[in-house]
C-alpha positions as CSV (number, residue, x, y, z in Angstrom):
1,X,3.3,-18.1,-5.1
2,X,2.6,-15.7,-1.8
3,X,3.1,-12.2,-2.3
4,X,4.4,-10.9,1.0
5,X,4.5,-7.1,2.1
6,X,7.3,-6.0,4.5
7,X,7.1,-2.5,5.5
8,X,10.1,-0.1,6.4
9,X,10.2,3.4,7.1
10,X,12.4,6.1,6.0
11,X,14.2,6.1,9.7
12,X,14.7,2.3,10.3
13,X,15.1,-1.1,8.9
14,X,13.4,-3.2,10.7
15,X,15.9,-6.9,10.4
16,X,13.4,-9.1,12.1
17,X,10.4,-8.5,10.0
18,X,13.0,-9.4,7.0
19,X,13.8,-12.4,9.0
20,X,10.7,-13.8,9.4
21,X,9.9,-12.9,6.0
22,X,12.6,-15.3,4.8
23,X,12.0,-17.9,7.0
24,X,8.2,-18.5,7.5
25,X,7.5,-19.8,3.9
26,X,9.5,-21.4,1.6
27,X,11.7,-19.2,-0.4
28,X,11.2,-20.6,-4.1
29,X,7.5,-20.3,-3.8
30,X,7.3,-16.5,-2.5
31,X,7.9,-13.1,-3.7
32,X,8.7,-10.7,-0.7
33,X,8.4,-7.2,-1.8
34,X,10.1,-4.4,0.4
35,X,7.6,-1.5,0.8
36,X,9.5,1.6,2.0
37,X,7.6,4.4,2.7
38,X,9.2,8.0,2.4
39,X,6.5,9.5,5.5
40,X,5.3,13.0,3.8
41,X,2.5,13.6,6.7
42,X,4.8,16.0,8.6
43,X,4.6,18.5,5.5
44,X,1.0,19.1,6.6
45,X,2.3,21.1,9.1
46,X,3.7,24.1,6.6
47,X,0.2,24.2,4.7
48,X,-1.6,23.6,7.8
49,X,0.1,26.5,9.8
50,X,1.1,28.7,6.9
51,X,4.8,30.0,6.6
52,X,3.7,33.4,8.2
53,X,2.1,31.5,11.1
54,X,4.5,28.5,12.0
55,X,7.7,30.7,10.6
56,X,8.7,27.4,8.8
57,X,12.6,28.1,7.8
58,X,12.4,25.9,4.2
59,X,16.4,24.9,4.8
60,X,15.4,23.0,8.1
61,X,12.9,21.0,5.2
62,X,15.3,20.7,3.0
63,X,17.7,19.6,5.6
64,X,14.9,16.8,6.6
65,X,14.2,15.0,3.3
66,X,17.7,14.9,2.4
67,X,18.6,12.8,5.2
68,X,15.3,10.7,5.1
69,X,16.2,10.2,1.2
70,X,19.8,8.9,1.9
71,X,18.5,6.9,4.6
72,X,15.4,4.9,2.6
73,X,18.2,4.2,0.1
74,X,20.7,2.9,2.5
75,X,17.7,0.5,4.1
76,X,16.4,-0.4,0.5
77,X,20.5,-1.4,-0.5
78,X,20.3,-3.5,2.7
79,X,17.0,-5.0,1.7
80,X,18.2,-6.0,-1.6
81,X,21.3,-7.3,-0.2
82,X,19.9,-9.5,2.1
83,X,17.3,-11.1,0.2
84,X,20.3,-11.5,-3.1
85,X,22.4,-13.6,-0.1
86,X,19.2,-15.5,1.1
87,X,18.6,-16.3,-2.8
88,X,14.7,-14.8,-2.5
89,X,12.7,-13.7,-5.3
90,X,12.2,-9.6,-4.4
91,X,11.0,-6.9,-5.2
92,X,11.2,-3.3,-4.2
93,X,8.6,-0.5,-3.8
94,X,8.7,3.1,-3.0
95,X,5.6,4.6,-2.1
96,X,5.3,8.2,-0.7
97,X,2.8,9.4,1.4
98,X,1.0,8.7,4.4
99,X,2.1,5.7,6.2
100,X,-1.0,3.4,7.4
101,X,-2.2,5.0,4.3
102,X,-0.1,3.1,1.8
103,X,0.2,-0.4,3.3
104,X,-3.4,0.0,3.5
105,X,-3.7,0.8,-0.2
106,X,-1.2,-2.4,-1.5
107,X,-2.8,-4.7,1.4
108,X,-5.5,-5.4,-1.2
109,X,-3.0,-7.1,-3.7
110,X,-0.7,-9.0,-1.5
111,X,-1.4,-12.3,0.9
112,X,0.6,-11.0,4.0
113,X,2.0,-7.8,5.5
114,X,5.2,-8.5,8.1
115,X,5.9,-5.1,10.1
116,X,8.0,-5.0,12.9
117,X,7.2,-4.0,16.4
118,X,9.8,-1.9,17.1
119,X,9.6,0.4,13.7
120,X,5.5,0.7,13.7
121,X,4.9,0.4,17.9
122,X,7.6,2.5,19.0
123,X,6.8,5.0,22.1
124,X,6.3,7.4,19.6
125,X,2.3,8.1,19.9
126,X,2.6,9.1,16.4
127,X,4.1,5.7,14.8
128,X,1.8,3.8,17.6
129,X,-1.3,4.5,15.6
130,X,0.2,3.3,12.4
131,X,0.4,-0.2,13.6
132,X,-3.4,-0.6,15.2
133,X,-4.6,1.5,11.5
134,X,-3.0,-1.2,9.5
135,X,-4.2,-3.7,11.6
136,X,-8.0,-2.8,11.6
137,X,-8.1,-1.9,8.5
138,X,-5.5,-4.2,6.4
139,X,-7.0,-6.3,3.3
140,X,-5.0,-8.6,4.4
141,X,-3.6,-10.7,7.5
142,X,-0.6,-9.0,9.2
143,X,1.8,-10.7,10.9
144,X,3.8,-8.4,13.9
145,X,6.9,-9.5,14.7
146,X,9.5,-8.2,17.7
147,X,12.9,-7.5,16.0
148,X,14.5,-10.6,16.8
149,X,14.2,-13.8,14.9
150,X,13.2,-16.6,16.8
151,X,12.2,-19.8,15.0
152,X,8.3,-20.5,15.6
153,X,8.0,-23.7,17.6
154,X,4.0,-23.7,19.0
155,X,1.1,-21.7,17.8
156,X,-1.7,-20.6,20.0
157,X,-5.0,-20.7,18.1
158,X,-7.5,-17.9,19.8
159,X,-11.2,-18.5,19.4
160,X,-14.3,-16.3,20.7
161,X,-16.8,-18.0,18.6
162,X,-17.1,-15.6,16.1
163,X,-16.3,-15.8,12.9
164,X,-13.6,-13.3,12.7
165,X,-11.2,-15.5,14.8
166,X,-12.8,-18.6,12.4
167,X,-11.7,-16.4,9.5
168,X,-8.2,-15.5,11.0
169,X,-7.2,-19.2,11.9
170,X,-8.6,-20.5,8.4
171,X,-6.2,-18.2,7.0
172,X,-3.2,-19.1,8.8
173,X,-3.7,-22.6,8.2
174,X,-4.2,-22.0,4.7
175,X,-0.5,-19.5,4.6
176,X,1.3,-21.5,6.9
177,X,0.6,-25.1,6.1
178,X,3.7,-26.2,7.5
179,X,3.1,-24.8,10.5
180,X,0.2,-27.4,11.1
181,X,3.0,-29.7,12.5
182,X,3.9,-27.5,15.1
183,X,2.6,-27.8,18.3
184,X,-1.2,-26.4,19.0
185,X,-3.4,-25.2,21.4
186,X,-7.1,-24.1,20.4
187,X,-7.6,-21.5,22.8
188,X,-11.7,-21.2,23.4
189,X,-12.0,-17.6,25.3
190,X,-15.8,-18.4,26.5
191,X,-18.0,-15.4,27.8
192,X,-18.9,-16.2,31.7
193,X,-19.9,-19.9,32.3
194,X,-20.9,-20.6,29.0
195,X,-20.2,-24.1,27.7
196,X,-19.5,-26.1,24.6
197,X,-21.4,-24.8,21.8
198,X,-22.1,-26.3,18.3
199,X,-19.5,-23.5,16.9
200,X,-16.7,-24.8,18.9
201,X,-17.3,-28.2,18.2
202,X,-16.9,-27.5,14.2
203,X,-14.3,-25.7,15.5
204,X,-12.4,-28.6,17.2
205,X,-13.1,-30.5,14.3
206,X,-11.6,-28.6,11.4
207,X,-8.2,-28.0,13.8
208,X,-8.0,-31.7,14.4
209,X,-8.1,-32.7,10.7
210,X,-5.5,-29.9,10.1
211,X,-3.4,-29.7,13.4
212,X,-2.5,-33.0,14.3
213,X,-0.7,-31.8,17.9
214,X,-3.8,-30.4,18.9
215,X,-4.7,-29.4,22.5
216,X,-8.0,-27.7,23.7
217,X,-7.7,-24.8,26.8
218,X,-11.6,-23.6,27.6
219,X,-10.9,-20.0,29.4
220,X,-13.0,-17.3,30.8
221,X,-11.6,-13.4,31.6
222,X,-10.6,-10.7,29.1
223,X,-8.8,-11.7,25.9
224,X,-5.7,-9.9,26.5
225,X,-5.1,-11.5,29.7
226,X,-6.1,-15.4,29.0
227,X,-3.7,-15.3,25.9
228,X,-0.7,-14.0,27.6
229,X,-1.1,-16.7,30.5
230,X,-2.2,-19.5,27.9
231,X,1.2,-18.4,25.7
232,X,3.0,-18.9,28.7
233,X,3.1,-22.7,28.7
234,X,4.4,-23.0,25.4
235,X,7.8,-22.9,23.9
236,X,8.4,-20.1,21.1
237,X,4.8,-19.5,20.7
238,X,3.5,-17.6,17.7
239,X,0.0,-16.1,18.5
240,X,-3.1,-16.5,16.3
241,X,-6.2,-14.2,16.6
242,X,-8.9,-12.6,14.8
243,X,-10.7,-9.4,15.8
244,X,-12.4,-9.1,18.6
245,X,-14.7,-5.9,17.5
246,X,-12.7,-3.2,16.2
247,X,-12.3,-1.1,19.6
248,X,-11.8,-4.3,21.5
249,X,-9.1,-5.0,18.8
250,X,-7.3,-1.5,19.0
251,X,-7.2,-1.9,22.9
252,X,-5.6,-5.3,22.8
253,X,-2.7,-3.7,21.3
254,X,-2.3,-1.3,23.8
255,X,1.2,-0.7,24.6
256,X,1.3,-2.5,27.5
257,X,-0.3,-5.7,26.1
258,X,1.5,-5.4,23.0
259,X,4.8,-5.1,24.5
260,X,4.4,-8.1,27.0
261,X,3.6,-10.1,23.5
262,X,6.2,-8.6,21.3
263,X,8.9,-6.9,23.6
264,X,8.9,-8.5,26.7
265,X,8.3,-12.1,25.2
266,X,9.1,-11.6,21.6
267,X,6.0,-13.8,20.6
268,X,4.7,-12.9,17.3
269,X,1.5,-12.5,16.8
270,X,-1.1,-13.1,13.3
271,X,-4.0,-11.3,12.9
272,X,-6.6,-11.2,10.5
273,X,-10.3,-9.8,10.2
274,X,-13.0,-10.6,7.6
């Protein structure tokens, strides 16, 4: 059985990432555990500033986790709701704290995380750097979805030659087996003129064994940009890749690339680092 994490907040419910999470593996054979996170990080600012200093009024705080409370109950009812009608096996934690923090902490024990776009990449700088913390520093592969459910029909396969995007595809393929049907393009991004290299040949070979629709693309230019125009040709892609060094990774989800992936397209995208 897959143990899959899908993150909420105390201020949204994020309905895509619990759509994908009951649609992208088979539902006997998966436990999908609602992590709802009840974001203490803004109390900081009271013991940071001191009450004298900030002149903190304790009823506005009051005021604030009362509403958050009746708010993660109200998406943790809908939670349990949803997965009761879609006959999934659940379960429901409450974690309090700091946000990247926590899905950090249960990463370790679970196989996936789902989080959606618009919840953890909002134009909120704040909630941005949630989403690239997880994703550099997740025990596990995350999967970031836009908020609307689209059944995946193509994958795009993203390969430097390093063994980060080895170790990212490996474990797709080993999640999502099947996915291996779908449609498939092995997406080389070479450095200059380079060519074919014994890495990319055992490369090819492991795909073709496991993705019989396979198609090779051999590109040159900056990751961000060769993905997005390879993506392109494909119907209802769902975007594999593995990190490309962890400040070439945070920069790939910039907001701009990020929301030509997930907002503009609404392509999801896997990612995974060793």
């Amino acid at each position: 059985m897959k143990k899959i994490l899908v993150a909420f907040d105390s201020s949204s419910f994020s309905a895509g990432a619990l759509d994908y999470a009951l649609n992208l593996l088979p539902r006997e054979s998966t436990l999908i555990v609602g992590v709802f996170i009840e974001d203490l990080s803004y109390l900081g600012y009271v013991t940071l500033f001191g009450e004298d200093y900030f002149a903190f009024d304790t009823r506005v705080l009051d005021k604030m986790e009362k509403e958050a409370e009746g708010k993660l109950d109200e998406n943790m009812r809908t939670f349990e709701q949803k997965c009761k009608e879609a006959s999934a096996s659940y379960k429901i934690h409450l974690d309090k704290g700091v946000p990247a923090n926590e899905l950090v902490r249960e990463s370790l024990f679970a196989d996936l995380i789902i989080l959606g776009y618009q919840t953890f990449f909002s134009s909120v700088s704040g909630e941005a750097s949630i989403l690239k913390d997880v994703l550099v520093d997740a025990e596990c592969p995350v999967l970031v979805v836009p908020e609307q459910y689209k059944p995946v029909q193509s994958l795009v396969l993203t390969f430097d030659g390093k063994v980060a995007s080895v170790y990212a595809i490996r474990q797709f393929t080993q999640l999502f087996p099947a996915f291996t049907k779908l449609p498939a393009s092995m997406l080389h991004i070479a450095k200059g003129k380079e060519g074919e290299d014994d890495n990319s040949n055992l490369m090819k070979e492991y795909l073709s064994i496991n993705y019989p629709n396979l198609s090779i693309q051999v590109a040159t230019g900056s990751a961000d940009e060769v993905i997005i125009s390879n993506a392109e040709s494909f119907t209802a892609p769902l975007v594999v890749m593995g990190a490309y060094g962890r400040s070439a990774f945070s920069r790939f989800f910039s907001k701009s690339t990020a929301a030509k992936l997930l907002k503009e397209k609404s392509w999801p995208v896997f990612a995974a680092h060793k």
